[in-house]
N, C-alpha and C positions, 0 to 999 in steps of 0.2 A: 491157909491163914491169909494169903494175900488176897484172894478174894474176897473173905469178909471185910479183911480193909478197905477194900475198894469200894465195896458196894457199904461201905459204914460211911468211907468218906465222901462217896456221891448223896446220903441223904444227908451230911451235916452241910454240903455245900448249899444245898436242897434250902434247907430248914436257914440257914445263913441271910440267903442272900435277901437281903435286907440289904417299837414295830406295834405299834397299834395291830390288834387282830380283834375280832370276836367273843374269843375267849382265851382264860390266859392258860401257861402250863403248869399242873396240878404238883406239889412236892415229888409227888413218888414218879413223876411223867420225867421231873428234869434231874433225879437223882439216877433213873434209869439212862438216860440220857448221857450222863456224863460217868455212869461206869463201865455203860458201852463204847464211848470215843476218848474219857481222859482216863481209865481206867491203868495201862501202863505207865500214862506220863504221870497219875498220881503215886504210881511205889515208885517208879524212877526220882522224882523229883522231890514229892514231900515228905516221906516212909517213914518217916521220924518225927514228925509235927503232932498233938496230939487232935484228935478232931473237933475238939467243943471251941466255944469262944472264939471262934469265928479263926484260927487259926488256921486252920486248911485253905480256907477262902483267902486269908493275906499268903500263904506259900504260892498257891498258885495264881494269883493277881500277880507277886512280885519276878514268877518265870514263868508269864504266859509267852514271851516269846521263845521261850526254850521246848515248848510241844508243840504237838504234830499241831498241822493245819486245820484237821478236821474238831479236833479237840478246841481248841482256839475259836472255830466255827460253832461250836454247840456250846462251850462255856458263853460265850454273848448269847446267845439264844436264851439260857436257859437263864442266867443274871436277871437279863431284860426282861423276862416273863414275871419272873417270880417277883422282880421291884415292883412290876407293873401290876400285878394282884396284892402286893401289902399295900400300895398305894389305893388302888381300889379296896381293900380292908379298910384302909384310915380315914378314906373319905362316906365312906356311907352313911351314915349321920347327915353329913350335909345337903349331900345328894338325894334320899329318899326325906328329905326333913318336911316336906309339904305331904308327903304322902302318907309317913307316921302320923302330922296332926289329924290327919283325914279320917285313913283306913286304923290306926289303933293308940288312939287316945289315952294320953295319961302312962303311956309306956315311954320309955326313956333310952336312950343310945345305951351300947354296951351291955344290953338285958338281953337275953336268948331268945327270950317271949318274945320281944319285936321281930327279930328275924325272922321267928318263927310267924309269927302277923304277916308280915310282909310277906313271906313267900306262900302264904294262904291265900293271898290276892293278887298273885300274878296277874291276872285278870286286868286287874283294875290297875294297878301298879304303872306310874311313869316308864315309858320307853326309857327314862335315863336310868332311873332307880333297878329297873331291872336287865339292866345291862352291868350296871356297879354290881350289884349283885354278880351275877355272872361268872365279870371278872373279879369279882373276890374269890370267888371259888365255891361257893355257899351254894350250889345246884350245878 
């Protein structure tokens, strides 16, 4: 039972969190992540929190300095990534916006088909836009 916990509450932290790299880390990359290094300090410390509504994420925001070292190391890690792909989610619109009027016309943010557009023309597609991409996690 406790390791469903764990591995439940590494994807809600995962799915929560709401260093410039490449590319960023994927849910299931920083849920694995943090059931590997915070995995004891989350039945130690939160075991009673339920996991949705971001709950897990304020227990152990409020005793990160109460775990291990390494845990504290890869919870930043993995925060940071996944802020840094919803932020890259939220901005794509803007960033491919010269390349939607271009490569697909008359499609609209928020529409699947655009994305779908865009990543048909990688090719063509702005070094910016296809890096947003990227790191939104969308390839």
């Amino acid at each position: 039972m406790k390791i469903i916990r764990v591995l439940l509450a590494a994807a809600a932290f995962a799915v929560a969190g709401s260093a410039a790299q490449a590319q960023t880390m994927s849910y299931a990359q920083a849920g694995a992540l943090l059931a590997r290094s915070c995995g004891p300090d989350i039945n130690r410390l939160c075991s009673n929190v339920n996991l949705g509504n971001g709950a897990l994420l304020a227990c152990m925001d409020s005793k990160i300095g109460q775990v291990s070292a390494q845990c504290q190391r890869d919870y930043a890690i993995a925060k940071a990534s996944i802020a840094q792909r919803d932020a890259a989610q939220d901005s794509i619109a803007r960033i491919c916006s010269a390349d939607t009027a271009r490569l697909c016309p008359g499609m609209v943010p928020q529409d699947g088909n655009l994305l779908s557009c865009l990543l048909q023309a990688t090719r063509v597609v702005s070094p910016a836009c296809n890096q947003a991409i990227t790191d939104a996690g969308y390839r």
